[in-house]
N, C-alpha and C positions, 0 to 999 in steps of 0.2 A: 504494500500500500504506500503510495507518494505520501511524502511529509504534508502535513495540512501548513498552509503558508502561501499564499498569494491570492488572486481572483477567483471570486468565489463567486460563481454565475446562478442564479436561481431565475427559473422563468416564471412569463410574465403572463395573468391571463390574457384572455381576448384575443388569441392569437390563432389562427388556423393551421391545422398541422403540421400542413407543409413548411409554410412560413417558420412553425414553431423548428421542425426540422433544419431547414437551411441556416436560418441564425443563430440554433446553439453548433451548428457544425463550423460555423468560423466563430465563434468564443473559443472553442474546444480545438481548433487546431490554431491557434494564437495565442496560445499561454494559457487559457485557464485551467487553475489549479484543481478545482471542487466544481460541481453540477447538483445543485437541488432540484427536484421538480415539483415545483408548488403548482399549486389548481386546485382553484377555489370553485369553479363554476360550473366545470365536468360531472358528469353520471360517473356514477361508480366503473361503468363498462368500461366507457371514453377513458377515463382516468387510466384503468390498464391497459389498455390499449397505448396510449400515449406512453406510458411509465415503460412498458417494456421493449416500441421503440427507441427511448431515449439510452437508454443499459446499452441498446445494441449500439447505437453514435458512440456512446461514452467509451465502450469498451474496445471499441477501434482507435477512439483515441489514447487509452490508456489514462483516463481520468475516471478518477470516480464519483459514483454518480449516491446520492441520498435521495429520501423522500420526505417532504416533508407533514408532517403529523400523522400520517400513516403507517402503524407499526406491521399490520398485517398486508397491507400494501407492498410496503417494500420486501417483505417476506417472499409472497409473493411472484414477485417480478425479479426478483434477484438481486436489487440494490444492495449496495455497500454499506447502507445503516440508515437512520431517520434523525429529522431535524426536530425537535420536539418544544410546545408551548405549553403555556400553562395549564392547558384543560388536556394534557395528553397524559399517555404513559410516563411513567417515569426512568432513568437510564437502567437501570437494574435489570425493572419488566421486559424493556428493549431488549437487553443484551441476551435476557432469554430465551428471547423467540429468535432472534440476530445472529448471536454466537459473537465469543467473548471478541473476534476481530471486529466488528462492527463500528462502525464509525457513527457515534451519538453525540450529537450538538445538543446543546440546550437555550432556549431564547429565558434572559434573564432582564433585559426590559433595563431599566434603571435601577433595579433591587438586589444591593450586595450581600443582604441574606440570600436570596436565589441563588448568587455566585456559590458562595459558599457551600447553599443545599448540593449545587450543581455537582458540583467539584468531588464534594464529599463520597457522591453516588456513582462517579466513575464516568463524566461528561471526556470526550474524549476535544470536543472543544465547547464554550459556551460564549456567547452572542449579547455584548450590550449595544442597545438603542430604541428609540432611532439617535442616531450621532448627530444627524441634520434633518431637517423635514421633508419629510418622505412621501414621494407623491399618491406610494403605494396606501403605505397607511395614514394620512394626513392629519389623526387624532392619536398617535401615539406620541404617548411621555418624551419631553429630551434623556435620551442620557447625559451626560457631561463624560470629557473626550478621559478627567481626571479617573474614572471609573478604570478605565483603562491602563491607566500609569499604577492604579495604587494594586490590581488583580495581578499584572506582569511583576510586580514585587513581590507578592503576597507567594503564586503560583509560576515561578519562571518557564518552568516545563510544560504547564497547561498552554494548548493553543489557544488565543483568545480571537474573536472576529467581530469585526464592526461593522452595523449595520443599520441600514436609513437614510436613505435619500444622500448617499456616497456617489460623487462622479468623480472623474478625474483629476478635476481642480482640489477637491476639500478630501478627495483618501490620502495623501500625505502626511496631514494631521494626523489621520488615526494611526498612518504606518509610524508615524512616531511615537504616538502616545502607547504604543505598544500592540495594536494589531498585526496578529499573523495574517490573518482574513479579511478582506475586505469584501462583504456581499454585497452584489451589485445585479439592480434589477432594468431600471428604467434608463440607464447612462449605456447600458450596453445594446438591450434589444431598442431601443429608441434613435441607436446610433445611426446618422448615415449609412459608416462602413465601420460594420463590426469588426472585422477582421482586424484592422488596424485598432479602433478604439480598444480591443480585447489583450492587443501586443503593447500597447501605452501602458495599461496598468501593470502590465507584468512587468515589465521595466522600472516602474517605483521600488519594486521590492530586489534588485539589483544592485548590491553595495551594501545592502542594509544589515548588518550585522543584530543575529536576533539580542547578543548584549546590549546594543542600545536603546531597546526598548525597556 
């Protein structure tokens, strides 16, 4: 399994398959790190049906691919683990159905008790934000980027990811404050040309020694 550390691509609804197809295939051969597949909007079918094309892109690229809030989902379809919120399973439950490789995020919002919970339960990375406002969710909490500085002291070995309305201009910040990850929804599939916009962010994480975070 690639180290968790760079672009972290998660799609976007309202996209048609194809569409959904062809723009994570140039994310994913342009540096991205990590592939979530979120979908909010899909029938249960749809959703597998999408979910087990995307394994097959991903697994050509040799990125791995999560789901998110879907434990039996990703079971399922063969994904590499699930991203997990607050109304889901917890990492444990995950890992049980998963298996102990499994790659379990946890979304922890603005709350360093969650960090903590997270961490404690065997999060294999865990997620503050949104960092900035997020077109995605436009009612969620800030996090503040310091969340981030004081989790990378607390936890140097946990991978930490930031996330919320992150483009190319304002992930620097996070890649300092200590983000491994940076999740990116609407700066990628929104882009012109992904392809390039998708090799820009991987280039921020170039030089960056994870001691400086």
């Amino acid at each position: 399994m690639s180290e968790l550390r760079g672009l972290y691509v998660v799609t976007p609804d309202g996209i048609g398959d194809d569409g959904l197809l062809a723009a994570t295939e140039q994310a994913l051969g342009n540096g991205a790190a990590l592939l979530q597949y979120r979908d909010k909007l899909s029938s249960p079918v749809r959703q597998a049906e999408r979910a087990r094309a995307l394994v097959a892109l991903a697994r050509r690229h040799g990125v791995p691919i999560i789901v998110n809030d879907d434990v039996q989902l990703a079971s399922a379809v063969g994904a590499d683990g699930v991203h997990l919120g607050r109304d889901d399973d917890d990492p444990v439950a995950a890992r049980q159905l998963l298996g102990a490789a499994a790659i379990v995020g946890v979304s922890c919002y603005d709350e360093w008790a969650r960090a903590e919970w997270a961490q404690a339960a065997g999060a294999s990375y865990i997620a503050f934000g949104a960092l900035f406002g997020s077109p995605t969710k436009p009612a969620a909490p800030v996090a503040p980027l310091d969340l981030l500085m004081r989790a990378k002291r607390r936890w140097p070995q946990l991978a930490l990811c930031g996330i919320g309305g992150i483009t190319l201009a304002n992930a620097p910040g996070a890649i300092a404050a200590g983000a491994d990850l940076v999740a990116v929804i609407s700066d990628i599939y929104q882009a012109a040309e992904i392809g390039p916009r998708a090799a820009a962010f991987r280039q921020l994480f170039v030089g960056v020694p994870h001691e400086q975070h």
